[in-house]
ROFIGU-135665 format. One record per residue: residue in one letter; residue number from 1; x, y, z of N, C-alpha, C in turn. Coordinates in steps of 0.02 Angstrom, whole numbers. Each point is the difference from the previous one (the first is absolute). Layout:
BEGIN
<rec "a", NUM, <X, Y, Z>, <X, Y, Z>, <X, Y, Z>>
...
//
This chain:
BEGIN
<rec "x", 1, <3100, 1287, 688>, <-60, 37, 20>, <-61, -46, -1>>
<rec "x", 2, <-31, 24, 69>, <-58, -45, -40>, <-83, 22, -22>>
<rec "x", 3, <-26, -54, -8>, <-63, 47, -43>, <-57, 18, 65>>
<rec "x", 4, <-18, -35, 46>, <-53, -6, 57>, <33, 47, 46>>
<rec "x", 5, <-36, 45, 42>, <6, 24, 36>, <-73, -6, 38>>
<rec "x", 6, <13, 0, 80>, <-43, -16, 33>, <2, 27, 74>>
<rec "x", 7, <-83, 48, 9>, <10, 27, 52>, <-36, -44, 66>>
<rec "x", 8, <54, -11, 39>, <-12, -56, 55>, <-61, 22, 44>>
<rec "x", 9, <-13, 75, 1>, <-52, 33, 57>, <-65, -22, -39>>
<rec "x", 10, <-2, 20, -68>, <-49, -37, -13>, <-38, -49, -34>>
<rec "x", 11, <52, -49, -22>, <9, -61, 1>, <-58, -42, 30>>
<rec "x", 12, <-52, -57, -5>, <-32, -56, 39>, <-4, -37, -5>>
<rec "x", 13, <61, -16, -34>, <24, -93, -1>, <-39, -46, -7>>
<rec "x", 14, <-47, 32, -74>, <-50, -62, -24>, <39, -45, -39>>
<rec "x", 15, <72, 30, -39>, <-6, -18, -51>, <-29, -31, -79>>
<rec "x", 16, <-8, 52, -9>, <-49, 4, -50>, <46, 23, -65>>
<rec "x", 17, <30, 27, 15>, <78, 32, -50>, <19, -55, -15>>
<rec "x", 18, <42, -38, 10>, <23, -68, 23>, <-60, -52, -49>>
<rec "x", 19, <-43, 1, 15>, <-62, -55, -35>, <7, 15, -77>>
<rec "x", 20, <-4, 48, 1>, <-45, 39, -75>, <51, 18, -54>>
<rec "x", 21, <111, -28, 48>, <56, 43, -73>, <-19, -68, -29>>
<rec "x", 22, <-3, 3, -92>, <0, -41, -38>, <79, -35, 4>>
<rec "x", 23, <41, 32, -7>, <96, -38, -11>, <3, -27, 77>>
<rec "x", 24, <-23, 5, 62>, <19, -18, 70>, <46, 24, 18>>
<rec "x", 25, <26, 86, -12>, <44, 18, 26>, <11, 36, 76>>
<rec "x", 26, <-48, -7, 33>, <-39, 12, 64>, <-8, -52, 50>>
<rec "x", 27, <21, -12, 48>, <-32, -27, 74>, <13, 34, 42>>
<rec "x", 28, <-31, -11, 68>, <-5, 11, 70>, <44, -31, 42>>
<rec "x", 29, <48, 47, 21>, <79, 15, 31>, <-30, -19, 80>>
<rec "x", 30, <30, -2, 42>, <-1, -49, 47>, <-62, 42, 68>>
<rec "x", 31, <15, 76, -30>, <-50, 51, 45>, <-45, 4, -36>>
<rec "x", 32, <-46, -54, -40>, <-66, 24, -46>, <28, 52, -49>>
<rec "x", 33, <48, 19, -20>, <-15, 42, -52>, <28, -16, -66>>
<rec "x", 34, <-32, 24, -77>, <29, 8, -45>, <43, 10, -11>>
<rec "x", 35, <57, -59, -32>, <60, 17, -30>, <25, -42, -75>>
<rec "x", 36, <50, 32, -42>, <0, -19, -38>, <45, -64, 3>>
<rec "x", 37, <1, -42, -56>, <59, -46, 11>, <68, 17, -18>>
<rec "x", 38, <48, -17, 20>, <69, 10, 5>, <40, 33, -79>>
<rec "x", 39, <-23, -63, -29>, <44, 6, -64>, <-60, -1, -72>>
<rec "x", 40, <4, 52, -54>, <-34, -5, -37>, <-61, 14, 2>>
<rec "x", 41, <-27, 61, 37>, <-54, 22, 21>, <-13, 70, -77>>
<rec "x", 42, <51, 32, -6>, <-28, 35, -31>, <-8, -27, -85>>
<rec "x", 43, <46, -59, 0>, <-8, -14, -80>, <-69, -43, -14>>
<rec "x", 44, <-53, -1, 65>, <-39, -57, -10>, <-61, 18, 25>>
<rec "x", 45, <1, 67, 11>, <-53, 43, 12>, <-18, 32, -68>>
<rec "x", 46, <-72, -12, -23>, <2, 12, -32>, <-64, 58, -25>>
<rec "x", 47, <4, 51, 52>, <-34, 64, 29>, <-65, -17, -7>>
<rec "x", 48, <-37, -60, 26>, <-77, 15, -27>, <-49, 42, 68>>
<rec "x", 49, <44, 14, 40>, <-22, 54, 42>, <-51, -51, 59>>
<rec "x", 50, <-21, -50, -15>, <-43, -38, 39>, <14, 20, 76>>
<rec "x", 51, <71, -9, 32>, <12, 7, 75>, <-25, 61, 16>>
<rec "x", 52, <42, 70, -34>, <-39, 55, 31>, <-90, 14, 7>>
<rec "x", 53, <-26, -13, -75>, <-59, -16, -7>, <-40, -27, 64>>
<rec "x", 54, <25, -69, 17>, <-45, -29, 39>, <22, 20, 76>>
<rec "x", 55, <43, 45, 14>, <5, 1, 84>, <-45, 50, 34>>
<rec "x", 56, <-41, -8, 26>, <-75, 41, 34>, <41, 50, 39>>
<rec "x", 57, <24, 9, 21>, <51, 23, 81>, <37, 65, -53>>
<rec "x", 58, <3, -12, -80>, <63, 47, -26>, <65, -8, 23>>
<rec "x", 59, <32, -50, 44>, <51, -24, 24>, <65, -13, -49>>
<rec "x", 60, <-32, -1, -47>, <66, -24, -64>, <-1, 56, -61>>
<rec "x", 61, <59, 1, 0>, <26, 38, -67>, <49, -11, -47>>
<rec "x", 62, <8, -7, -80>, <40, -31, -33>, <44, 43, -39>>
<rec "x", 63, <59, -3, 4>, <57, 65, -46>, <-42, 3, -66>>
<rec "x", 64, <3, -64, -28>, <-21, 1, -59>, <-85, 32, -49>>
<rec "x", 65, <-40, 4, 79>, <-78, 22, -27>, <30, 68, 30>>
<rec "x", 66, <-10, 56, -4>, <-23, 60, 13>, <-68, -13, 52>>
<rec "x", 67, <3, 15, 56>, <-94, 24, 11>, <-41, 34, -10>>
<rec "x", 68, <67, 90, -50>, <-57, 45, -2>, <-34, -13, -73>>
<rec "x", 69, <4, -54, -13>, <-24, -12, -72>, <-45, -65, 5>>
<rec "x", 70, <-21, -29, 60>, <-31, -56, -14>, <-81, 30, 6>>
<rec "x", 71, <-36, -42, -8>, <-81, 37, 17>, <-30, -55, 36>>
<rec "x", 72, <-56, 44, 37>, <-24, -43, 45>, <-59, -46, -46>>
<rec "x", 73, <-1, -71, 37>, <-74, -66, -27>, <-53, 59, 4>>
<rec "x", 74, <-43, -10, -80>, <-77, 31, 25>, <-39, -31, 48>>
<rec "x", 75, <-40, 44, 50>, <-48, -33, 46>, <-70, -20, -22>>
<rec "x", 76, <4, 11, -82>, <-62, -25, -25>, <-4, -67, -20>>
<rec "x", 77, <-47, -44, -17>, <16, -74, 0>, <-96, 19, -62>>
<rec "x", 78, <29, -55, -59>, <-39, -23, -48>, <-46, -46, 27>>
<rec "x", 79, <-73, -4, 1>, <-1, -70, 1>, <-45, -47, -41>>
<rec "x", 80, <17, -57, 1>, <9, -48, -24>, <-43, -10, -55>>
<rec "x", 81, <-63, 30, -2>, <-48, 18, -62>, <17, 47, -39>>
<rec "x", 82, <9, 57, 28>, <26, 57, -24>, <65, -19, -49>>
<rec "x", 83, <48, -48, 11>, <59, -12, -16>, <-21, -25, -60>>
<rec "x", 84, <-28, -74, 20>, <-29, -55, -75>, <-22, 25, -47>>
<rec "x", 85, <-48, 42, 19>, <-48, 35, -61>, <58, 57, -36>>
<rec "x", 86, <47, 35, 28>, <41, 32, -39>, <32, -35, -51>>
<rec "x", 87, <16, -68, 43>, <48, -41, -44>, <-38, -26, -58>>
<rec "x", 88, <-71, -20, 6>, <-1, -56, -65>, <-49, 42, -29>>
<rec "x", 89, <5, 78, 11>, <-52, 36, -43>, <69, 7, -55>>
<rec "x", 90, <63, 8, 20>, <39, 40, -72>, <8, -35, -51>>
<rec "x", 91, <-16, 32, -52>, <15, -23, -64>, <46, 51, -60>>
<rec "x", 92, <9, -53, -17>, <69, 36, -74>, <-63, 49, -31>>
<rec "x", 93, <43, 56, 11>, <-19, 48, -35>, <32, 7, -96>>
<rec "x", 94, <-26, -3, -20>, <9, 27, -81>, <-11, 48, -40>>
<rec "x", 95, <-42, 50, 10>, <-23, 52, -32>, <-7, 56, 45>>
<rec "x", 96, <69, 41, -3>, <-1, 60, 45>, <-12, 90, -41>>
<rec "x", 97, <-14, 35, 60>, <-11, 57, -29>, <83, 51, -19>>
<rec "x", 98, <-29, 53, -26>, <62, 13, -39>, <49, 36, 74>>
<rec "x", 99, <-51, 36, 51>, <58, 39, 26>, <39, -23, 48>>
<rec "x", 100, <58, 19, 11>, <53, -13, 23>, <25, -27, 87>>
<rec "x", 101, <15, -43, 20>, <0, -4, 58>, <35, 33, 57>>
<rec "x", 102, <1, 60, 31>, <40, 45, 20>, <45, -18, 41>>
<rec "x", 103, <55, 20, -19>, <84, -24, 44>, <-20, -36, 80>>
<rec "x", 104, <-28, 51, 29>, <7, -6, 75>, <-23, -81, -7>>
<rec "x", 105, <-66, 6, -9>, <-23, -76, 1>, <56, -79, -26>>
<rec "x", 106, <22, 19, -42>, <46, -50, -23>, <37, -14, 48>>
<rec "x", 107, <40, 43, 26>, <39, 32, 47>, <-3, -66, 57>>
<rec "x", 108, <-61, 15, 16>, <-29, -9, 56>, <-13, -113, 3>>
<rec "x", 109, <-4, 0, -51>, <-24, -71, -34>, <83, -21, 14>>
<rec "x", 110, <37, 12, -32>, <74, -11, -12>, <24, -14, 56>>
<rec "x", 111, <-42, 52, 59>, <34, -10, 75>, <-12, -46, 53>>
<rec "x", 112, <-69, -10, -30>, <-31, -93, 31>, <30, -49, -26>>
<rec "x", 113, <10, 20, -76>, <38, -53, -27>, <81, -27, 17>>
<rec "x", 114, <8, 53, 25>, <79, -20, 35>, <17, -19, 58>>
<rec "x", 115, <-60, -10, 22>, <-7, -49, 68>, <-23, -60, -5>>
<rec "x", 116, <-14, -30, -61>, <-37, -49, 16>, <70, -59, 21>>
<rec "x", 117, <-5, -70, -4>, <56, -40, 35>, <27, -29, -41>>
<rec "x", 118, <64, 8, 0>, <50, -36, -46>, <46, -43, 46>>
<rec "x", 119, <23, -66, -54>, <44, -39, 44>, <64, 25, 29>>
<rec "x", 120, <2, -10, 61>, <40, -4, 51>, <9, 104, -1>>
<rec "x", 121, <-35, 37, 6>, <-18, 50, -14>, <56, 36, -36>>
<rec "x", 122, <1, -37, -64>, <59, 45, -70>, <-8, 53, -7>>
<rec "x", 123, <-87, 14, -24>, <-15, 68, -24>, <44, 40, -70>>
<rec "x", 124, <2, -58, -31>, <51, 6, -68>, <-38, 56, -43>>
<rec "x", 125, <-67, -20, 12>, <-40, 20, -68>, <13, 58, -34>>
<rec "x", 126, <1, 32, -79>, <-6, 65, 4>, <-48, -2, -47>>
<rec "x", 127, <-63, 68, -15>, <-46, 18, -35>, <6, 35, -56>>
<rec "x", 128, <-25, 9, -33>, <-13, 53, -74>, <-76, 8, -18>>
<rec "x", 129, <3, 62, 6>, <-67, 33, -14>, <-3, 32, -57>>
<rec "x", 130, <-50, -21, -44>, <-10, 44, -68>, <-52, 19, 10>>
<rec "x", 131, <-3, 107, -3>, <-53, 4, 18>, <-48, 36, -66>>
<rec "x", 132, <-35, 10, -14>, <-49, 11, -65>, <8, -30, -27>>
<rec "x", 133, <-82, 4, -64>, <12, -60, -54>, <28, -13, -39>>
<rec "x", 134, <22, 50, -54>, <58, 9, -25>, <69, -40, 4>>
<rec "x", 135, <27, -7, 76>, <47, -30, 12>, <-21, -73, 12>>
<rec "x", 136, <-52, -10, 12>, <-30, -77, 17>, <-23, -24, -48>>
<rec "x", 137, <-6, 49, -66>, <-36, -43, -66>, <68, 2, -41>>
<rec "x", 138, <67, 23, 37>, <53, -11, -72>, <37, -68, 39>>
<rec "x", 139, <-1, -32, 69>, <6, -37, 22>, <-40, -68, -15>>
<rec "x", 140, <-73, 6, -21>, <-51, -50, -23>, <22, -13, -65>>
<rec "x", 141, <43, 51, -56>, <30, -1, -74>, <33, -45, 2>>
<rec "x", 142, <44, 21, 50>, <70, -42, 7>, <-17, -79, 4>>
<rec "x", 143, <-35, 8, 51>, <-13, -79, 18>, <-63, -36, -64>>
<rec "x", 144, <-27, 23, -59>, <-19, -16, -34>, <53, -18, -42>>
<rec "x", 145, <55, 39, -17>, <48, -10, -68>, <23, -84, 24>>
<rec "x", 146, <19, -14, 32>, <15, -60, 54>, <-63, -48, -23>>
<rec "x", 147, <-34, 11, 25>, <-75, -56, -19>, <-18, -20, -29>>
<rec "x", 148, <21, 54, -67>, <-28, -44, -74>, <32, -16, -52>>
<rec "x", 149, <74, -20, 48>, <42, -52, -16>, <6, -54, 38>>
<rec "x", 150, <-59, -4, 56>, <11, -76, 13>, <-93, -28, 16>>
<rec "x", 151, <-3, -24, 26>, <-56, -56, -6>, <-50, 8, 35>>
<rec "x", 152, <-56, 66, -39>, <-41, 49, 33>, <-71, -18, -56>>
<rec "x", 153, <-59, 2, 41>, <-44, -3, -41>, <-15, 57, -59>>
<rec "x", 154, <-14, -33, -76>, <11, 59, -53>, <-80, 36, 25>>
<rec "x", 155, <-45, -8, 30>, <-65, 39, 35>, <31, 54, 36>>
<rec "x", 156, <52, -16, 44>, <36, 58, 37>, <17, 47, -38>>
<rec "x", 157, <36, -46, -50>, <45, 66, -36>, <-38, 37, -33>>
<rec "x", 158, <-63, -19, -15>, <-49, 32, -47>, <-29, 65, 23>>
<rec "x", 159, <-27, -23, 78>, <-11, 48, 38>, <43, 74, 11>>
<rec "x", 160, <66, -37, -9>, <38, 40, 27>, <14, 72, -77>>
<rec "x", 161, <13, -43, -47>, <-1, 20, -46>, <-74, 66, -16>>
<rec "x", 162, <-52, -18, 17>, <-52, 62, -10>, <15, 35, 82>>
<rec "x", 163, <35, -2, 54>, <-14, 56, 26>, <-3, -32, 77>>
<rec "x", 164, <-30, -46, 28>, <-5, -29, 42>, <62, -47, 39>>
<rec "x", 165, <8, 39, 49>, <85, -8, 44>, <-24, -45, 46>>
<rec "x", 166, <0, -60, 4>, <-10, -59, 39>, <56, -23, 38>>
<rec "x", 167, <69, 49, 6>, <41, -9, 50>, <13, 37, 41>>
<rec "x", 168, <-12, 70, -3>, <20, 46, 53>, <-96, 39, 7>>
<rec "x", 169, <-17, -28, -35>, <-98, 38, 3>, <4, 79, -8>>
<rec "x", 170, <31, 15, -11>, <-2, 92, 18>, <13, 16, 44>>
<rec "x", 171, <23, -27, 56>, <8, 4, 60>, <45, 91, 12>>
<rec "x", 172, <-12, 18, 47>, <20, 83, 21>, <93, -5, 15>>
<rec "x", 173, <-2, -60, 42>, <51, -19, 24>, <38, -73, 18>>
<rec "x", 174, <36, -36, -6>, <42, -65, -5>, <31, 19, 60>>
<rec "x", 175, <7, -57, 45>, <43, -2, 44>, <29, -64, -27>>
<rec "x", 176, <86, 9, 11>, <31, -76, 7>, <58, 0, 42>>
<rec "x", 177, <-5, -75, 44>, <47, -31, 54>, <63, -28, -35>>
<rec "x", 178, <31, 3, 36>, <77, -47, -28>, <25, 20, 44>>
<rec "x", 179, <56, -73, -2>, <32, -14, 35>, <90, -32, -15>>
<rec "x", 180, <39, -8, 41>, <73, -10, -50>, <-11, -70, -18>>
<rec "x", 181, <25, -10, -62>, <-4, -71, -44>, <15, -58, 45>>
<rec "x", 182, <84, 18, 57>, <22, -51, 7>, <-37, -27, 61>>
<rec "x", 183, <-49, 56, 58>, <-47, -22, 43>, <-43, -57, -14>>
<rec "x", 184, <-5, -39, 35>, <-33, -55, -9>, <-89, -2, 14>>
<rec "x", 185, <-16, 35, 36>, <-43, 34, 40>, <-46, 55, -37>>
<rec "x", 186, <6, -1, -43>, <11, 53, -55>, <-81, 21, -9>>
<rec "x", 187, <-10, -56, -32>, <-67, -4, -19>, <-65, 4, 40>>
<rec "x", 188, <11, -44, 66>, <-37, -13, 51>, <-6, 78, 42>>
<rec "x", 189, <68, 31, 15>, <-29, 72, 13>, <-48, 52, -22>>
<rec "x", 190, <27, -28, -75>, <-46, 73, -32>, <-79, -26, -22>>
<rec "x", 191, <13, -41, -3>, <-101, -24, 21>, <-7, 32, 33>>
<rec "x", 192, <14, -28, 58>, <-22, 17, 71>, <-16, 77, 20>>
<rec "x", 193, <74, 23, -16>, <-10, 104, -9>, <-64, 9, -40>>
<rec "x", 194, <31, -25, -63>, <-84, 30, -64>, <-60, -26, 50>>
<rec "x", 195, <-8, -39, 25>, <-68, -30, 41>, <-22, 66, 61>>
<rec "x", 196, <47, -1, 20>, <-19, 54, 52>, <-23, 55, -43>>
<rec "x", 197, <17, 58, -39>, <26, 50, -28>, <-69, -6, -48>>
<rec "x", 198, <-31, -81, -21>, <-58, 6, -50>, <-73, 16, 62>>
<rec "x", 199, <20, -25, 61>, <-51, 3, 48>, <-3, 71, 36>>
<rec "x", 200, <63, 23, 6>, <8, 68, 32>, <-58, 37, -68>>
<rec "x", 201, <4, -10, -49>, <-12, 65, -60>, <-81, -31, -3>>
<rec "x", 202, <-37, -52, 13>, <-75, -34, -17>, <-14, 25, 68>>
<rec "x", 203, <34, 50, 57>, <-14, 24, 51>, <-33, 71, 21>>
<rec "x", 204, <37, 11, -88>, <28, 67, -19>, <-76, 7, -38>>
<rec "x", 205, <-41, -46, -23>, <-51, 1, -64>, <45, 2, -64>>
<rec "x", 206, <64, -16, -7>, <26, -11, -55>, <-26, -54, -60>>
<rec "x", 207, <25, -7, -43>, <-7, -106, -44>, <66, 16, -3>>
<rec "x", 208, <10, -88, -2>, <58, -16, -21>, <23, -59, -17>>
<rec "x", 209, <38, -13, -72>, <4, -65, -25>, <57, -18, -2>>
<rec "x", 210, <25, -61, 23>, <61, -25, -6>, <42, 1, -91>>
<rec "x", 211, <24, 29, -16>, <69, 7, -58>, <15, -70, -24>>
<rec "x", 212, <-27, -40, -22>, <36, -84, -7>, <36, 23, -64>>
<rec "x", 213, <-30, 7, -74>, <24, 12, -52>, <73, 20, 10>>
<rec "x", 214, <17, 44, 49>, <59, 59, -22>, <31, -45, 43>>
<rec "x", 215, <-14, -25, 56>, <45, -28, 61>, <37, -51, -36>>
<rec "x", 216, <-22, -41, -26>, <-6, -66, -63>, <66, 46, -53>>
<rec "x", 217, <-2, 54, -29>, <43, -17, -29>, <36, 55, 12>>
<rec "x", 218, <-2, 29, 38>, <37, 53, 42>, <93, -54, -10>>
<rec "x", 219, <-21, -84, 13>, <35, -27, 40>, <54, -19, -67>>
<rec "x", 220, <-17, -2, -52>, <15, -3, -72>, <10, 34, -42>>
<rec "x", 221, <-1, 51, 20>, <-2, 56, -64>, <45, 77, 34>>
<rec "x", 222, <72, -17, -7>, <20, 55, 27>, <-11, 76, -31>>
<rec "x", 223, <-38, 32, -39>, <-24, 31, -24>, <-48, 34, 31>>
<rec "x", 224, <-55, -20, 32>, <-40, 10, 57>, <44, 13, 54>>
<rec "x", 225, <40, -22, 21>, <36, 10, 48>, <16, 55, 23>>
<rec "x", 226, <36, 12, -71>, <37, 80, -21>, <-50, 65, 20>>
<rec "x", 227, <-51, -24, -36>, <-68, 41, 1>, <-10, 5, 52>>
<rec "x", 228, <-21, -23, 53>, <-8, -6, 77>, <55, 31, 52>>
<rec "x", 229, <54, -2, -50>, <57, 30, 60>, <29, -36, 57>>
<rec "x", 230, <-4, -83, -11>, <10, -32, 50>, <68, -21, 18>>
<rec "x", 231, <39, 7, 42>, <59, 18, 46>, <33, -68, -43>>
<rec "x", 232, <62, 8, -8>, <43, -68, -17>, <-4, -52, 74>>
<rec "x", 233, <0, -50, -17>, <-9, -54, 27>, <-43, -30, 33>>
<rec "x", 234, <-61, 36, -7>, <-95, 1, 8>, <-2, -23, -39>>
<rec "x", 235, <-85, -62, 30>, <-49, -13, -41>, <-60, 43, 15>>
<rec "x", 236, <-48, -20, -31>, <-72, 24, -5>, <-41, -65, 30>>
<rec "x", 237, <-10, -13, 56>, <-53, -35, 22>, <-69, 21, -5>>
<rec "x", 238, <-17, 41, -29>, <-81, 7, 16>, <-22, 89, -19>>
<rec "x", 239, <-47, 12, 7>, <-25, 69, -21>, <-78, -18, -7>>
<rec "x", 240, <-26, 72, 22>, <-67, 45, 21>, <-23, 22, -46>>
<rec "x", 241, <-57, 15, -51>, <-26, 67, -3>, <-63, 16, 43>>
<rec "x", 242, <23, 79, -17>, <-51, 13, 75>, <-25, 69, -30>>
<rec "x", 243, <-48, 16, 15>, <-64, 42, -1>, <-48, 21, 12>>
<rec "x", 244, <-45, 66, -8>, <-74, -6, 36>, <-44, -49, -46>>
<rec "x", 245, <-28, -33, 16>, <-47, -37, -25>, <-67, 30, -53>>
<rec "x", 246, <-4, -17, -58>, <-59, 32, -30>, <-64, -48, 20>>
<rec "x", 247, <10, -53, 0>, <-78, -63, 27>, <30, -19, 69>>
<rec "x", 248, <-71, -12, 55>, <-8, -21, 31>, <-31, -82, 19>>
<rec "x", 249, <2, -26, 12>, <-11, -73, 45>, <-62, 10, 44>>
<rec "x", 250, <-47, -51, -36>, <-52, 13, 67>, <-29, -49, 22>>
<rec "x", 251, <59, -98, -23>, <-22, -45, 42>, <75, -31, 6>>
<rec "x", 252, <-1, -73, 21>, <69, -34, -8>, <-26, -64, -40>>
<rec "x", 253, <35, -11, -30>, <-25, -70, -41>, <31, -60, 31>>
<rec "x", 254, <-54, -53, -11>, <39, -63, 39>, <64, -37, -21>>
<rec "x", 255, <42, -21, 40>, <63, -42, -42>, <-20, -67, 49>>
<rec "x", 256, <68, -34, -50>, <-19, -56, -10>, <13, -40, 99>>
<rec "x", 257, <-27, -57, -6>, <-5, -29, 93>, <85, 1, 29>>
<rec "x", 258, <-10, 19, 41>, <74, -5, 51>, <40, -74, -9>>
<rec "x", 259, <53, -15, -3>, <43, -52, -22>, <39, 9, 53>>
<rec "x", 260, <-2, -34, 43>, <47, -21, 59>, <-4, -63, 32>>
<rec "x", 261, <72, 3, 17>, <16, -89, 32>, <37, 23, 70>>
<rec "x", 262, <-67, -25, 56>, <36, 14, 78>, <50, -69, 6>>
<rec "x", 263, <57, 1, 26>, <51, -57, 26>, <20, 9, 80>>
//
C-alpha cells in the first residue's frame, strides 16, 4: 500500500511535495507528478505531514494523516515588534496566587505543547499534571527529603525549614515532560515542548517558572518518581509551575552584551 495519493486533475507540478519530504521519499515520475519511491517508503516516512501541508492545489493526500483532523495555517501573522517585546518581556514567575488554574486552559497549553518539533517527528513525549497545591507541595516534600542529603545550601534548608518552599513556590499547578529513558532525543524534546507550552501560558497572562530543583532529582531519587506517577521506563526531563501571577513587571532589566562569533 502506499502512503501518497495524488489527484492528477489537480495536481501543478510545482513540486513542492517532493522539496519539503524530510526522508526523500518522493520525486517527480516522468508526467510531473508525485510519486513515492519503490522500496521502503513507508518505513521512512516519518508522518511529519510537510507534503500534504505544503501542496496549494490540495492535490495530495496521505493514508497515514487523516484530513478531517488536520487544521488550517492561521492567516494572522505576528509582527516582528510585537513578537520581540513578548519574548524578552517574560520572566520567571515565583510568587503565585492561590487559585487554581482551570482544566480547559491547561488543556489547551498541553495542546500547543504537543506540537512543538521533535526529532525526526517521534513525538515520544508523555506529560503529568499535578493539579492543586496540595499535590504540588507533597511533590516539593519529596524532592526536599532528597536535598538535604546531598549538597544544598544549609540557608535553603533554613528557609525551608520555617515555611518558605523555594522549589515548587506554591505554585497552583506543576506540569512535567518525559520522555522514554532509552530515547536519545529525550531531553532536547521536552525543552522544546515545555518552551512552547511556557509561552503559550505568558500568552495566557499566566507566570511560570521552570522546576530545576525537582527535574535535578526527579532523575535520582526514585521516590519522587513514584510520587509523580511516572510510567516505567520514563525519565523526567523538565517541568513547569504555572499560575496566575500575584506581581506584575513593569520594566525589563538589562543583561549582560550579546556574545557571538560570525564564521
Amino acid at each position: 500500500m502506499n502512503w501518497i495519493k495524488v489527484d492528477t486533475e489537480l495536481c501543478k507540478h510545482d513540486g513542492a511535495c517532493v522539496a519539503v519530504c524530510p526522508p526523500r521519499i518522493l520525486f517527480l515520475n516522468d508526467r510531473g507528478l508525485p510519486q513515492e519511491v519503490s522500496e521502503g517508503s513507508q518505513e521512512r516516512c516519518i508522518l511529519c505531514g510537510h507534503c500534504v501541508a505544503v501542496c496549494a492545489s490540495n492535490a495530495l493526500s496521505h493514508a497515514g494523516l487523516p484530513q478531517d483532523v488536520s487544521m488550517p495555517v492561521t492567516k494572522e501573522h505576528i509582527n516582528p515588534g510585537a513578537m520581540d517585546g513578548f519574548l524578552i518581556s517574560r520572566r520567571s514567575v515565583r510568587e503565585f496566587k492561590e487559585r487554581p488554574v482551570a482544566r480547559d486552559i491547561l488543556a489547551a497549553l498541553l495542546d500547543v505543547a504537543r506540537r512543538a518539533p521533535t526529532a525526526s517527528n517521534s513525538q515520544k513525549l508523555h506529560w503529568i499534571v499535578a493539579d492543586g497545591r496540595e499535590k504540588v507541595h507533597s511533590l516539593a516534600q519529596e524532592t526536599m527529603n532528597r536535598l538535604r542529603t546531598s549538597e544544598i545550601a544549609p540557608a535553603l534548608v533554613e528557609e525551608w525549614d520555617k515555611g518558605y518552599d523555594f522549589i515548587l513556590r506554591g505554585a497552583p499547578t506543576l506540569i512535567v515532560a518525559c520522555a522514554p529513558a532509552d530515547y536519545q532525543w529525550g531531553k532536547q524534546d521536552c525543552a522544546i515542548a515545555l518552551t512552547f507550552l511556557e509561552l503559550a501560558a505568558e500568552a495566557r497572562g499566566l507566570g511560570v517558572c521552570w522546576a530545576g530543583y525537582l527535574t535535578r532529582v526527579a532523575a535520582v531519587h526514585p521516590p519522587l518518581l513514584k510520587k509523580l506517577s511516572v510510567p516505567e521506563g520514563y525519565m523526567v526531563h523538565g517541568g513547569l509551575m504555572i499560575g496566575e501571577r500575584k506581581f506584575s513587571y513593569r520594566t525589563i532589566p538589562p543583561r549582560r552584551p550579546l556574545s557571538v562569533q560570525w564564521i
